[in-house]
C-alpha positions in Angstrom: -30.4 -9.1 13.5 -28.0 -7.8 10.4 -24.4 -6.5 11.0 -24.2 -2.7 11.1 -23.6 -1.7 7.8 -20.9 1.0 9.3 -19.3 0.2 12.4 -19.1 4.0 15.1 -15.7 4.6 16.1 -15.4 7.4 19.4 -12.5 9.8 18.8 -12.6 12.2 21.9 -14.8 15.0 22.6 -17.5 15.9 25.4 -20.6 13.9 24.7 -22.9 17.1 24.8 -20.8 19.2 22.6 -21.9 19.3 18.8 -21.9 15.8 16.8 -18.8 16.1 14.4 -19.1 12.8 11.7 -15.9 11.7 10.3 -15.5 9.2 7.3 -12.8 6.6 5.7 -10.9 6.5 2.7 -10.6 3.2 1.3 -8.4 1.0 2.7 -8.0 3.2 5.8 -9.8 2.8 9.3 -10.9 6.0 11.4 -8.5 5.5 14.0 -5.3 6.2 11.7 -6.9 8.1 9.4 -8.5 10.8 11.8 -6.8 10.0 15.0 -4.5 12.9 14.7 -7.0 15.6 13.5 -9.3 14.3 16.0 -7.1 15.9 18.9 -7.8 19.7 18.2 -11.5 18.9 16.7 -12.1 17.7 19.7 -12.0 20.1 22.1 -14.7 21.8 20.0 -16.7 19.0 19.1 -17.6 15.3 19.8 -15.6 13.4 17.1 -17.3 9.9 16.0 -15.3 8.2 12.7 -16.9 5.3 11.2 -15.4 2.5 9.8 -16.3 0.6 6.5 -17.4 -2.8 6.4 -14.2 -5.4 6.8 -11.6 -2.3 7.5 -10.9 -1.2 11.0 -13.3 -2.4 14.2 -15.9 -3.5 11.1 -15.4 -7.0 11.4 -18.9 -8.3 10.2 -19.4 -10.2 7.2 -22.1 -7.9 5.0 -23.8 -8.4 1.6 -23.3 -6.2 -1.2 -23.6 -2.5 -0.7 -23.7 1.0 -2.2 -23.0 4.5 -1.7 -26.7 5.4 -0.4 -26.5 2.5 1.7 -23.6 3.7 3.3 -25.0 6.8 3.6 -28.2 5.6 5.3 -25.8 3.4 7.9 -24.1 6.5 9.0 -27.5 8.1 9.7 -28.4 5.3 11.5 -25.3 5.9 13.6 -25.7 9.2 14.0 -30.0 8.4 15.2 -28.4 6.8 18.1 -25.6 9.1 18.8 -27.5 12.4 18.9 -31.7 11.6 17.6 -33.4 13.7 15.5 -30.4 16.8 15.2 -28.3 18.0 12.7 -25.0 17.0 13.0 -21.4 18.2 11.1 -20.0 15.9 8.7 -16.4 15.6 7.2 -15.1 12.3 4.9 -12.1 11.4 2.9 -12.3 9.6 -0.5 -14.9 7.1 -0.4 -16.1 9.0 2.9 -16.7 12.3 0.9 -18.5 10.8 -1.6 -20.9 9.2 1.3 -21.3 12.7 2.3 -22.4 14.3 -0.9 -25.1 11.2 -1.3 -26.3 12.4 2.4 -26.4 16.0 1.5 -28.7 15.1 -1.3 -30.4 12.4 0.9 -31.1 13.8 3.8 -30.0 17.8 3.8 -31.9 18.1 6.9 -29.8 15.9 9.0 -26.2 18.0 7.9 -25.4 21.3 9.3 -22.2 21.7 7.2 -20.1 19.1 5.3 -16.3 19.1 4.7 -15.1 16.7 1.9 -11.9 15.7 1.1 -9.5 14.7 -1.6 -13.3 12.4 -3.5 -15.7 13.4 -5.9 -18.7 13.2 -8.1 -17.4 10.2 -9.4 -14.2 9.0 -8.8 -12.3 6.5 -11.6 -13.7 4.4 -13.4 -16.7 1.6 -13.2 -13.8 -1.1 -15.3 -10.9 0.2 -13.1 -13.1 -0.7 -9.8 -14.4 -3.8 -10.8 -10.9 -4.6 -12.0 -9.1 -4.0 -8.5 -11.6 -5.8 -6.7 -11.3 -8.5 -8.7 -7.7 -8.2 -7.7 -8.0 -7.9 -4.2 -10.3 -11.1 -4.2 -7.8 -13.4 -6.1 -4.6 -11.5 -4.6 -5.4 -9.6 -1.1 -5.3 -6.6 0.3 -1.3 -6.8 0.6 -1.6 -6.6 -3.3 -2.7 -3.1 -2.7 0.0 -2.2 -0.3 2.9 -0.7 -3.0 0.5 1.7 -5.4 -1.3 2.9 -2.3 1.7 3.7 -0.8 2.6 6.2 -3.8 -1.4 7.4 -4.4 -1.6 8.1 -0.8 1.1 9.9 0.1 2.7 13.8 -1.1 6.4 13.4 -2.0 8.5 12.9 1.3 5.6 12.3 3.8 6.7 9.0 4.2 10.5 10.2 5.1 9.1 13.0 7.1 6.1 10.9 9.4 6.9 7.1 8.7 5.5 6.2 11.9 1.8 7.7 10.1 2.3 6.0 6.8 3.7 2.7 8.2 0.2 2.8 10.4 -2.0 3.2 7.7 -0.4 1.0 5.3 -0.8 -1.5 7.9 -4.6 -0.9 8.4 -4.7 -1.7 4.5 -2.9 -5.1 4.6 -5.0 -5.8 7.9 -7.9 -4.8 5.6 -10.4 -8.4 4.8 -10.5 -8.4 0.9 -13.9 -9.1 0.7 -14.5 -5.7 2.5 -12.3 -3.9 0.3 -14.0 -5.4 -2.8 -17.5 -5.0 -1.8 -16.2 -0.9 -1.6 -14.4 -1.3 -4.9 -17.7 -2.2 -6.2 -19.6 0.6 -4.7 -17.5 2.9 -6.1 -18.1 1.6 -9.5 -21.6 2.7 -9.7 -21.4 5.6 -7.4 -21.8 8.9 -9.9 -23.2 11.9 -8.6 -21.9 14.5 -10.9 -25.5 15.2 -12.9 -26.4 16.1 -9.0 -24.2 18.1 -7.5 -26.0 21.4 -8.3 -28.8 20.0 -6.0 -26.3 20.2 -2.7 -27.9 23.4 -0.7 -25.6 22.6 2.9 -22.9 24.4 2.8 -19.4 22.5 1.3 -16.3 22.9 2.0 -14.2 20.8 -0.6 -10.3 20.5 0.4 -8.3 19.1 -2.4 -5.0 18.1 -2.2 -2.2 19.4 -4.4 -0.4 16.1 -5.2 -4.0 14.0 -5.0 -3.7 11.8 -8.8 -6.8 9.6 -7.5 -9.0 12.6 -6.8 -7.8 15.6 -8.4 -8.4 19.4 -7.6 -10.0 19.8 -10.5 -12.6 17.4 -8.9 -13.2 18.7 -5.9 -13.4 22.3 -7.5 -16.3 20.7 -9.8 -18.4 20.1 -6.1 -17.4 23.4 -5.3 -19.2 25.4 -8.2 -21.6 23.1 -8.4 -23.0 23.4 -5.4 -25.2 26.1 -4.1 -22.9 27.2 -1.1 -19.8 25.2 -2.0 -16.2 26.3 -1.4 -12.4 24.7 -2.2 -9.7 24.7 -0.9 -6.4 23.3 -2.0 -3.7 22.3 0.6 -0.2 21.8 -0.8 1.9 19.0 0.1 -0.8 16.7 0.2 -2.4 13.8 -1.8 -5.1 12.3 -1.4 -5.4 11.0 2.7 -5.4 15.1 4.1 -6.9 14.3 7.6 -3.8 12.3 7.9 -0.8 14.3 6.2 -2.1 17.8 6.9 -4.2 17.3 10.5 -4.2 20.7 11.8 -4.7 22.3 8.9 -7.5 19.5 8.4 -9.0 20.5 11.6 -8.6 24.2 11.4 -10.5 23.9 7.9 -13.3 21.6 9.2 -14.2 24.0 12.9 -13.9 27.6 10.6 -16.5 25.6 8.2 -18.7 24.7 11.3 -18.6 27.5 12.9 -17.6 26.5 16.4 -14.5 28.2 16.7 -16.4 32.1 15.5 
């Protein structure tokens, strides 16, 4: 039998409450990217992250991958977890962009999406290929410095360097193959001829400070989509479920309804 493709990751919440889906960014694992945020969704919703493969608890060896085949792992994931309904759905980075490939995918499935600090297309196919050609000569603690200044809004690191010293950690713990293989995912994804095909409603949440991911991006999935929204928190970059939590969570339940 093949390794899971994503790996589930429980985050709290009552097992019969309404499924809540929560996606990486890369380099991250659910546990310090959503733990925090997790703690108010969850008293509203059951809270499942899921980690990419080589990051995290995803300690599998797994061929090459894309987008939709990340997409079609967390649907697989979210067949066992609750069969057959819709579930909520909220990613960061690399984890937004799997959620705009399931809300053209499988619409069905997706009561409301929340995506974060990603976009249509995010960088460049060269620049991908480039860093995980990097990471496979050099490792993931090669990553460790410029993440440290993408990640993060000016000061968070002063302010919470328990948070960032946890993440950054999860990236150096990260197996380079697994960060390459998403490197090269990302290269190829490109969804932005698309977007206007997105009928779930979208909540895209940008960060201020984000230089990976832009507001400008996320405000391109906003009008583009049929029911889309943004919003742009200050004082963030580009890991929001992580520097802003509550306001993260507050976002994600007013977008899902459960707290009307």
């Amino acid at each position: 039998m093949s390794a899971p493709l994503v790996v589930g990751v429980p985050l709290g919440g009552p097992d019969e409450a309404p499924l809540l889906l929560v996606g990486p960014s890369l380099g991250t694992s659910a546990d310090t990217l959503w733990s925090a945020a997790a703690v108010p969704l969850s008293e509203h919703l059951r809270v499942v992250g899921w980690d990419l493969p080589g990051h995290g608890r995803h300690r599998h060896d797994v061929a090459a991958f894309t987008i939709g085949d990340l997409a079609a792992g967390v649907l697989r994931l979210a067949d066992v977890l609750a069969p057959g309904q819709p579930f909520h759905y909220a990613g960061d980075s690399v984890g937004g962009a799997v959620g705009l490939q399931l809300l053209l995918d499988a619409p069905e499935r997706v009561a409301t999406a929340t995506v974060l600090c990603t976009g249509g297309r995010i960088g460049t196919e060269d620049a991908w290929r480039d860093r995980a050609a990097t990471v496979r000569a050099a490792g993931t603690a090669s990553m460790v410095e410029g993440s440290a200044q993408r990640w993060f809004a000016p000061g968070f690191i002063e302010r919470e360097p328990a948070v960032a010293s946890a993440l950054l950690h999860a990236l150096r713990d990260t197996d380079a193959e697994g960060y390459a293989r998403t490197c090269e995912a990302l290269a190829t994804f490109d969804l932005t001829g698309r977007l206007a095909e997105i009928t779930v409603p979208v909540l895209a949440v940008a960060g201020a400070h984000d230089q990976p991911t832009p507001p400008a991006l996320l405000a391109e999935i906003a009008d583009a989509a049929q029911h889309g929204r943004l919003v742009v928190l200050d004082d963030v970059a580009h890991l929001a479920p992580a520097e802003a939590p509550h306001a993260v969570a507050r976002l994600v339940l007013d977008h899902a309804g459960v707290t009307r």
